[in-house]
N, C-alpha and C positions, 0 to 999 in steps of 0.2 A: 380057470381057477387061479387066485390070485397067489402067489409063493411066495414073496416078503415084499417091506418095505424098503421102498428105495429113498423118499426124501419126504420132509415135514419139513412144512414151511414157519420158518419164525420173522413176525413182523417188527423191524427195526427203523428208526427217525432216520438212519443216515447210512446209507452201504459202506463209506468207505472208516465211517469210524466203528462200526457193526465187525468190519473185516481185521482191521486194527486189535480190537479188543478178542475174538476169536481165536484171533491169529496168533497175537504177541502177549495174551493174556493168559488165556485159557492151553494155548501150545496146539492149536487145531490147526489142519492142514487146508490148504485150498484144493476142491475138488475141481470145481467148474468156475471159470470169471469170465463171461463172454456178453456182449452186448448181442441181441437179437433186432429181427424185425420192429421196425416200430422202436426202436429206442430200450426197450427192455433189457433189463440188467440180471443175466443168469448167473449168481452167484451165491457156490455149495460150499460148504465146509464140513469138516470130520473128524472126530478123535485120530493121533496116527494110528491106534491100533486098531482100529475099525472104519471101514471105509466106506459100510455101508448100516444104517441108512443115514445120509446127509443131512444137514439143515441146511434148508433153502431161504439165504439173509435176504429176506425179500421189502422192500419199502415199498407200503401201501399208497400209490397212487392213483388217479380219476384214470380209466383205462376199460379195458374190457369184462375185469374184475369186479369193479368199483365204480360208482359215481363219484362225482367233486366231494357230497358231501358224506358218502358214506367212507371213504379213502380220512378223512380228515378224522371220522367218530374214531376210526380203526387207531390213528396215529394218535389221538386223546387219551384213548384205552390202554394201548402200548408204555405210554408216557406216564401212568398213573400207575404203573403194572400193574395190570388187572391179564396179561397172560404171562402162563408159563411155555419155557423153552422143552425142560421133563427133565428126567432123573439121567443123570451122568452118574456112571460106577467109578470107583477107584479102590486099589486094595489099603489103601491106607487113609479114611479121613482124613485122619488131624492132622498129617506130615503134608496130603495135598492141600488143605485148608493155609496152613501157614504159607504154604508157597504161595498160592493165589495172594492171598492175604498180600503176602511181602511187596505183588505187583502191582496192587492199588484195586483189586477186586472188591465191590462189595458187599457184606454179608449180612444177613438180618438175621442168621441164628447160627451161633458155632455148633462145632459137631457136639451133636447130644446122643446118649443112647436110645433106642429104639425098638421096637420087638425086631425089625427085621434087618437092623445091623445099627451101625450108624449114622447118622444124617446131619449136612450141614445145607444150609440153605443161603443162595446168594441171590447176585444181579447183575444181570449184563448192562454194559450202558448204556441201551436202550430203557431199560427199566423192566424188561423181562426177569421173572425166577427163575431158579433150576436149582434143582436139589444135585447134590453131590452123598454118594452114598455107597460105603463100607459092608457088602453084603453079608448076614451075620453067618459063620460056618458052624 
């Protein structure tokens, strides 16, 4: 039986500016940074106050995963943002919005109301979304 999630993979142009902006942007912590077999690059990151489940900054390469040319659609798709990373909590929108904000995050919709709290919607610099989101009490 399966008991939770441990990691989602989010696809990013470049690991080390993926980790940059994770890290020193968003204020996420490094789980796992290790190079594997085969050249493969295992690297998780995580809210500090949640350490589980991870995102896995993984760049879509030709491997065991992917061919040349499906590694390439994946990184078109990424760049155009056409995916999301998912909903990141905080207790405060607008006060986390402006911090992001201040570090150069950015945003395609400020915090608006919502039925189920508040929501502000940004972009990694990959070109991934993620909603950030005020749960209504």
């Amino acid at each position: 039986m399966i008991t939770s999630i441990a990691h989602v993979t989010v696809y990013v142009l470049n690991q080390d500016e993926a980790l940059d902006f994770y890290k020193n942007k968003l204020g996420f912590e490094v789980g796992d940074d290790m190079t594997v077999e085969g050249g493969f690059r295992w690297l998780t990151v995580h809210p500090k106050s949640s350490p589980q489940p991870e995102l896995v900054l993984a760049e879509p390469k030709e491997g065991p995963m992917f061919t040349k040319d499906s590694a390439e659609k994946i990184r078109s798709l990424v760049a155009e943002g056409a995916f999301g990373v998912g909903v990141f909590e905080t207790e405060n929108c607008q006060k986390t919005y402006e911090l992001l904000a201040s570090k150069g995050v950015e945003f395609i919709q400020p915090p608006t109301d919502q039925l189920y709290g508040v929501e502000a919607m940004g972009k990694d610099n990959s070109g991934n979304w993620f909603s950030l989101v005020q749960q209504a009490k």
